[in-house]
NUDOLO-609392 format. One line per field, with one value per residue: residue number from 1; residue in one letter; z negated, x, y of N, C-alpha, C in turn. Coordinates in Angstrom, 3 decimals. Layout:
residues N
zalum	[NUM,...]
midren	[A,...]
n_z	[Z,...]
n_x	[X,...]
n_y	[Y,...]
ca_z	[Z,...]
ca_x	[X,...]
ca_y	[Y,...]
c_z	[Z,...]
c_x	[X,...]
c_y	[Y,...]
END
This chain:
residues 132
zalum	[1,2,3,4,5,6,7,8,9,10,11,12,13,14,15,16,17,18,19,20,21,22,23,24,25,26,27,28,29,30,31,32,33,34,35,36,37,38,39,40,41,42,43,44,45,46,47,48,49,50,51,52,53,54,55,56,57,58,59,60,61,62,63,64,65,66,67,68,69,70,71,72,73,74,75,76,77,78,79,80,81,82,83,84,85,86,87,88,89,90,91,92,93,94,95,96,97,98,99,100,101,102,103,104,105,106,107,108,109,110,111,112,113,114,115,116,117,118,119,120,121,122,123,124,125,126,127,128,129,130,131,132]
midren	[X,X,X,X,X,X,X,X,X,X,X,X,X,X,X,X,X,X,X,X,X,X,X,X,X,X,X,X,X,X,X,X,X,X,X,X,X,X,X,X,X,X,X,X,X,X,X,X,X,X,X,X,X,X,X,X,X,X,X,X,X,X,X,X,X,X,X,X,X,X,X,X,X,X,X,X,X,X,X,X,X,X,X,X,X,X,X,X,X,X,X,X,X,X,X,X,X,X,X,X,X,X,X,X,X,X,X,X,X,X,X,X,X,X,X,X,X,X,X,X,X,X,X,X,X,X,X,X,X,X,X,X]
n_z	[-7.795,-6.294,-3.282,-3.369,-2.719,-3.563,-3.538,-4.676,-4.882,-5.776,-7.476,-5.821,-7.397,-9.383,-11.370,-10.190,-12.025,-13.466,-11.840,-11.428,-14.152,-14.171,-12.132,-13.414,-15.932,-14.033,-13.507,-15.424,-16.738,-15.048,-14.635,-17.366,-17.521,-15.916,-13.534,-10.016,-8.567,-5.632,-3.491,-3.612,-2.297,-2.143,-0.672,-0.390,0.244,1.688,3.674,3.259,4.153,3.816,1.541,-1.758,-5.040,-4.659,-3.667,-1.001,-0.179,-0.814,-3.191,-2.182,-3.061,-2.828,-3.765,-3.355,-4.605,-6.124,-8.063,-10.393,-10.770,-13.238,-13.655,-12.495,-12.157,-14.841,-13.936,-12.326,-14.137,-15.392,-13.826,-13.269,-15.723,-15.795,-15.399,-13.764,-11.117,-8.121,-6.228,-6.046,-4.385,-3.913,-2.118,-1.487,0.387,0.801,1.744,4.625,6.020,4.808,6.518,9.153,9.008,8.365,10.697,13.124,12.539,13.430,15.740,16.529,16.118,17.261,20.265,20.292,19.955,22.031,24.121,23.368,23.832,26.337,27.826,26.909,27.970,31.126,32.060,31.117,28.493,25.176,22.622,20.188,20.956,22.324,20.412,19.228]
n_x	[-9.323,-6.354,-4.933,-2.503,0.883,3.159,6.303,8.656,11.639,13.467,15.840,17.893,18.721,16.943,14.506,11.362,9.417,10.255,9.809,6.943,6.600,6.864,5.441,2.853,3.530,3.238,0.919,-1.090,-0.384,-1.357,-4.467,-4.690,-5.575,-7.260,-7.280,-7.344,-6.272,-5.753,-4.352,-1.809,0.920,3.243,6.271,8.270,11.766,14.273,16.523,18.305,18.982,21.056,23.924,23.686,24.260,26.330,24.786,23.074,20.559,16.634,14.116,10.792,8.235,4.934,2.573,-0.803,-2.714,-4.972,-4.804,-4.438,-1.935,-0.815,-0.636,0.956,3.029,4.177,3.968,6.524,8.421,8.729,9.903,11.908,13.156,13.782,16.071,15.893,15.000,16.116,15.155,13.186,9.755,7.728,4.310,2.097,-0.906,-3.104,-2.809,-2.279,-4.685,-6.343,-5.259,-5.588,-8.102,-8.877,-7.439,-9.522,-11.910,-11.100,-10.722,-13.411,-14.872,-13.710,-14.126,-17.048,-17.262,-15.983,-17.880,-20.557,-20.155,-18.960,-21.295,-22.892,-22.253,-22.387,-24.555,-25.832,-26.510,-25.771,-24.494,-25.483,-28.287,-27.603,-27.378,-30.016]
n_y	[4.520,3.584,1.689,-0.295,-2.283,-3.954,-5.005,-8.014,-8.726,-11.457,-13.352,-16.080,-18.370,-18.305,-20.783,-21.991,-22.016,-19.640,-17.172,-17.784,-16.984,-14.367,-12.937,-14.030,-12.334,-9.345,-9.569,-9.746,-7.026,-5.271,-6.293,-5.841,-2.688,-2.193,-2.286,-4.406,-7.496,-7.693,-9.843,-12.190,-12.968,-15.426,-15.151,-17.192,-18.279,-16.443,-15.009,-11.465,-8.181,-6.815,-7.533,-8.099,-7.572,-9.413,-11.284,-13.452,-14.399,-14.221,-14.356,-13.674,-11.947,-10.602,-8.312,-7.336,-4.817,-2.917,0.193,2.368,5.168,4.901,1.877,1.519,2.494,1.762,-1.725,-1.188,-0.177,-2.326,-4.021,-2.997,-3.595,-6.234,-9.324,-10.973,-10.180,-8.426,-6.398,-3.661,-2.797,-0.651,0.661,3.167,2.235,3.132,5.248,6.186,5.174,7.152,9.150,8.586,8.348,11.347,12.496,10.963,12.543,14.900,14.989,14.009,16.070,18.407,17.037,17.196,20.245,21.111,20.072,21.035,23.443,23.614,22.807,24.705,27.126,26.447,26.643,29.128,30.001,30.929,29.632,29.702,28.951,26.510,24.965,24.252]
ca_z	[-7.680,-5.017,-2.868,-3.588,-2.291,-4.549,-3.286,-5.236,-4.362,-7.692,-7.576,-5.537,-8.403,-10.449,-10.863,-9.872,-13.730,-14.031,-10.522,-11.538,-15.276,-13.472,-11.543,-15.074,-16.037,-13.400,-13.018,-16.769,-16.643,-13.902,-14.904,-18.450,-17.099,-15.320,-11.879,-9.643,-7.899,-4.386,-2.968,-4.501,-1.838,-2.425,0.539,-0.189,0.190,2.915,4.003,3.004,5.385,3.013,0.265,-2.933,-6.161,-4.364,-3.342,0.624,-0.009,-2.209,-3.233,-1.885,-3.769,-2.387,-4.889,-2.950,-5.518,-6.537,-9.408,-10.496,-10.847,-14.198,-13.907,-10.865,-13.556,-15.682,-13.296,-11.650,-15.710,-16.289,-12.394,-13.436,-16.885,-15.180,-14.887,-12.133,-10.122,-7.394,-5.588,-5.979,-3.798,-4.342,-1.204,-1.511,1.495,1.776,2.713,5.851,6.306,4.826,7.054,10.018,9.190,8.872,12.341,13.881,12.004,13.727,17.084,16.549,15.700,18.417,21.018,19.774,20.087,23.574,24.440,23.385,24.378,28.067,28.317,26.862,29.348,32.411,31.877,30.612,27.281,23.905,21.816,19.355,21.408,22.994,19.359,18.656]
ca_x	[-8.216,-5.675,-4.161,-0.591,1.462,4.613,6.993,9.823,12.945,13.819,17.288,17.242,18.686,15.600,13.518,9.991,9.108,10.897,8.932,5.380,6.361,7.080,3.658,1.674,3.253,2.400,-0.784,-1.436,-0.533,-2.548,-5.775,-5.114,-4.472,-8.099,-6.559,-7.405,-5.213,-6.470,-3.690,-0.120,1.666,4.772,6.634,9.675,13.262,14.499,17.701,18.583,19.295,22.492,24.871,22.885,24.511,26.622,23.742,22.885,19.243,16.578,13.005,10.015,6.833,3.845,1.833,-1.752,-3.779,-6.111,-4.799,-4.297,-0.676,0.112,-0.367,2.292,4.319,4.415,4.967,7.715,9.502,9.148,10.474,13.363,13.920,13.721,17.317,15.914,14.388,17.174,15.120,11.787,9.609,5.990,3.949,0.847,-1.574,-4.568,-2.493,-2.186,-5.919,-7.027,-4.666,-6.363,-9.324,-8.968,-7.391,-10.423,-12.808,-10.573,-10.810,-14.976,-15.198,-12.595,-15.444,-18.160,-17.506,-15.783,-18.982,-21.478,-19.294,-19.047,-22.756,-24.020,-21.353,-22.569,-26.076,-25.631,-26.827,-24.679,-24.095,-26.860,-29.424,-27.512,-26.985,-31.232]
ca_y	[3.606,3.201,0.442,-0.353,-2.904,-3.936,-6.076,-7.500,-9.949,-12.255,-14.116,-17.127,-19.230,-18.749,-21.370,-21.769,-21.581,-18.200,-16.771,-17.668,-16.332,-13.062,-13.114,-13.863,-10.856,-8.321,-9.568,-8.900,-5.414,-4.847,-6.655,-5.299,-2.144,-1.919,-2.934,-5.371,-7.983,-8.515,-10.957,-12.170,-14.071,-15.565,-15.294,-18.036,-17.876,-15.382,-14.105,-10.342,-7.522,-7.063,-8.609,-7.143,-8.466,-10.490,-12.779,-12.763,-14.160,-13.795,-15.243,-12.814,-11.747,-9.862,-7.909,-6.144,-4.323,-1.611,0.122,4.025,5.298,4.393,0.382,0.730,2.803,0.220,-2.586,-0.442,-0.379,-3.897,-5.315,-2.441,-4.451,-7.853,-9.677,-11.994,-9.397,-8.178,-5.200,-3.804,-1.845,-0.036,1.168,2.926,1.610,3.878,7.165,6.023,4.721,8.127,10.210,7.981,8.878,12.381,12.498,10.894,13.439,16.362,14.599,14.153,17.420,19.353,17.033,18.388,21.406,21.274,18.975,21.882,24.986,23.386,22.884,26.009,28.009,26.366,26.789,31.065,30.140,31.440,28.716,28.871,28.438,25.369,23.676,24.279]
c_z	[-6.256,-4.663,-2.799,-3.176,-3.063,-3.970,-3.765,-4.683,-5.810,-6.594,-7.131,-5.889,-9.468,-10.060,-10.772,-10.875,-14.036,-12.846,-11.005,-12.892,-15.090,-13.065,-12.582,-15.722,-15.568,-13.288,-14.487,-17.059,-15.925,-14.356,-16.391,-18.501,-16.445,-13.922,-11.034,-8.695,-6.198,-3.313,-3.949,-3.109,-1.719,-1.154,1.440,0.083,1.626,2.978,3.784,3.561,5.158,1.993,-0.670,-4.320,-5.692,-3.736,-1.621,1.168,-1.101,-2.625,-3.104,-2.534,-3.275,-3.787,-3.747,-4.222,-5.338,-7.831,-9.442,-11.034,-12.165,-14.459,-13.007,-11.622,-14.217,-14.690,-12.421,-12.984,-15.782,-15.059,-12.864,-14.518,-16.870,-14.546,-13.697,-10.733,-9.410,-7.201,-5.976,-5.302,-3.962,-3.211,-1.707,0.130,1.621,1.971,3.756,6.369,6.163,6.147,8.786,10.643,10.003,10.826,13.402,13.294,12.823,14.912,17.711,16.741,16.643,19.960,21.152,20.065,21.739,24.614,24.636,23.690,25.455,28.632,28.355,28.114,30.634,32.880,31.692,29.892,26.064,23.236,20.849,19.722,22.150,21.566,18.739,19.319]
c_x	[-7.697,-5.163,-2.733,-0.103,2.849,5.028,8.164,10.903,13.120,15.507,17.064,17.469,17.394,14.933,12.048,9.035,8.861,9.888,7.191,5.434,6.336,5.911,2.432,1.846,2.898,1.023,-1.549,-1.463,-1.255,-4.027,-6.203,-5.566,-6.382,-8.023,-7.031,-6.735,-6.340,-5.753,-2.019,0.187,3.161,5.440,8.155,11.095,13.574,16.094,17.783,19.590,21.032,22.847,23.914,23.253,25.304,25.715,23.336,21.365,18.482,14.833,12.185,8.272,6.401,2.741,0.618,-2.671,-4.311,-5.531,-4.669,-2.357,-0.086,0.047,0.606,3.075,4.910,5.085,6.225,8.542,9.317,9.893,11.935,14.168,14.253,15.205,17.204,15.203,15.343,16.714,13.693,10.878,7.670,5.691,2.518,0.003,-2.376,-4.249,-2.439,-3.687,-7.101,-6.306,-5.182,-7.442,-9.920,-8.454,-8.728,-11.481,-12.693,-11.276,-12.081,-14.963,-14.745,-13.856,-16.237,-18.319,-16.762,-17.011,-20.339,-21.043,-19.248,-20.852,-23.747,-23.463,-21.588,-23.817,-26.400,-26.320,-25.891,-25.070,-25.054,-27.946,-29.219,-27.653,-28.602,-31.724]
c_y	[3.602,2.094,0.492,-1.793,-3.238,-5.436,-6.540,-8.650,-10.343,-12.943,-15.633,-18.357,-19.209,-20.025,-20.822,-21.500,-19.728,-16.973,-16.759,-16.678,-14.574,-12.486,-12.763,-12.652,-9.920,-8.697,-9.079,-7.944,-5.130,-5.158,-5.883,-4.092,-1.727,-2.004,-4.117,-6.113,-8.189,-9.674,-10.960,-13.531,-14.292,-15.845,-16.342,-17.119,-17.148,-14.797,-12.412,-9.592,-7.148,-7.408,-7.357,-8.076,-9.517,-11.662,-11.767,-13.234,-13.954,-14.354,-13.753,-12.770,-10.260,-9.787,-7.248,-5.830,-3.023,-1.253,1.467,4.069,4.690,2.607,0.650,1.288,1.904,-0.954,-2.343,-0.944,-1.831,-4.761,-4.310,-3.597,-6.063,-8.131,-10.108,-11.294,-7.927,-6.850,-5.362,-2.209,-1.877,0.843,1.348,2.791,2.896,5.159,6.713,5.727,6.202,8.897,9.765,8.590,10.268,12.972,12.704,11.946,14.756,16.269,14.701,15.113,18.653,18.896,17.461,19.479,21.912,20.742,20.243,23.411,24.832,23.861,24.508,27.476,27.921,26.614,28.552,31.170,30.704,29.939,28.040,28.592,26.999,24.303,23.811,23.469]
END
């Protein structure tokens, strides 16, 4: 499973009814779905960077989960089929945390070997007798 992030804007005539009923649904697909929610914060009413539908703000929902591509499929098709839901956006999180990683792995590893290639060079050893 991966970490995804879905964030959507609803219409900021909905009520607060229509917003949580929204919520109960993604979270259902998801949990049904084998997914797990790890935060939902609703982030209130907010101004919008531009006119979208005529409307110039818009009510903000935070989705973080764990789920495999096809629950974010799904909740992608159902925030599409949603009247009260203005814009909607899906980030996955842990490419960036893996691509991190790997970095620092290169970085270890490029040390290392500048670390034991110095030593065994200054000394007029070869290499494998410096890494025994």
């Amino acid at each position: 499973m991966r970490n995804y992030e879905i964030m959507f804007i609803v219409n900021p005539n909905a009520v607060e009814d229509e917003i949580d009923k929204i919520n109960a649904q993604l979270e259902a697909v998801i949990t049904s779905g084998g997914g797990q929610i790890q935060k939902i914060e609703k982030m209130g009413k907010r101004r919008l960077a531009y006119e979208v539908d005529r409307l110039r703000e818009g009510y903000y929902v935070l989705f973080a989960t764990a789920a495999n591509g096809d629950i974010v499929k799904e909740c992608e098709r159902r925030l599409r089929v949603m009247d009260a839901v203005i814009k909607y956006i899906t980030v996955r999180v842990d490419d960036d945390v893996r691509r991190l990683e790997k970095i620092r792995k290169y970085r270890q590893k490029r040390a290392a070997r500048r670390g034991s290639g110095a030593a065994a060079s200054a000394s007029g050893q070869s290499i494998e007798e410096a890494m025994q």
